[in-house]
C-alpha positions in Angstrom: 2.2 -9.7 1.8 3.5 -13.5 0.1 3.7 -11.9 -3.2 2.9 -15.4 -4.3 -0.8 -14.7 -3.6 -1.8 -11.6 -5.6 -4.6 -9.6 -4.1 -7.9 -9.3 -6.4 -9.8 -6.1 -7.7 -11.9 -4.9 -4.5 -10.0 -6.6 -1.7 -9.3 -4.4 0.9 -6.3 -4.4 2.7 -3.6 -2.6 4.5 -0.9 -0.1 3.8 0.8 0.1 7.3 -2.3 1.0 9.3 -4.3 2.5 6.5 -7.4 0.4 5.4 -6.9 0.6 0.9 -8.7 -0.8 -1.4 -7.4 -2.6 -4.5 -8.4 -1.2 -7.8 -6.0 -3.2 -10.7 -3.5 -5.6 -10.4 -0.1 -5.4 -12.3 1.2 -8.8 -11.7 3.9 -8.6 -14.3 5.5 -5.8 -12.3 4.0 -6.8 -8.7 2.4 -3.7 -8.5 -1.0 -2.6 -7.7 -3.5 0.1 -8.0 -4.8 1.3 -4.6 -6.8 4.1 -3.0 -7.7 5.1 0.6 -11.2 3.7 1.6 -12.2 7.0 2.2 -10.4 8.5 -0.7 -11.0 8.5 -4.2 -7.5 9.6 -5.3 -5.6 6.3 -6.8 -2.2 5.5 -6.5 0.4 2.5 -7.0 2.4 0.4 -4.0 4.3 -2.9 -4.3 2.8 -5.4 -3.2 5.1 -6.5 -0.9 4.2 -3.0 0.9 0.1 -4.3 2.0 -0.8 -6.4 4.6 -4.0 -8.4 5.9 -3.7 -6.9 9.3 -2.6 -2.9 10.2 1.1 -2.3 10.8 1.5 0.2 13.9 5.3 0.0 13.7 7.4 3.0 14.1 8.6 4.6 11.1 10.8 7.5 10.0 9.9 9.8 7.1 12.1 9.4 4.1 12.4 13.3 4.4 14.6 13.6 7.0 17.2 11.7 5.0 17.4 15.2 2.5 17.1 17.6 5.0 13.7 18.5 5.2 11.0 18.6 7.8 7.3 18.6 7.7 
């Protein structure tokens, strides 16, 4: 996302191909307050990390860097 545009409280967008909604803005630090759309837990991405459209690109899991598997 052009962190030049900052998303709004309720937009929904993407974290790779998961739909989030946005709950609070931080644009001081460019982060914002998300959660799942069909979660209620909240958490915090950059928001250079959500998209307008899903992201379906391959990824590896940062735990295979340490060692560890699922």
């Amino acid at each position: 996302m052009n962190s030049q545009k900052l998303p709004n409280k309720g937009d929904k967008l993407y974290l790779m191909h998961r739909e989030v909604v946005v709950i609070k803005v931080y644009s001081l630090f460019k982060f914002v307050s998300v959660r799942y759309s069909e979660e209620t837990k909240e958490f915090y991405v950059d928001i250079c990390a959500l998209s307008y459209e899903p992201d379906y690109t391959n990824s590896i899991s940062l735990r295979l860097f340490k060692g560890e598997l699922l």
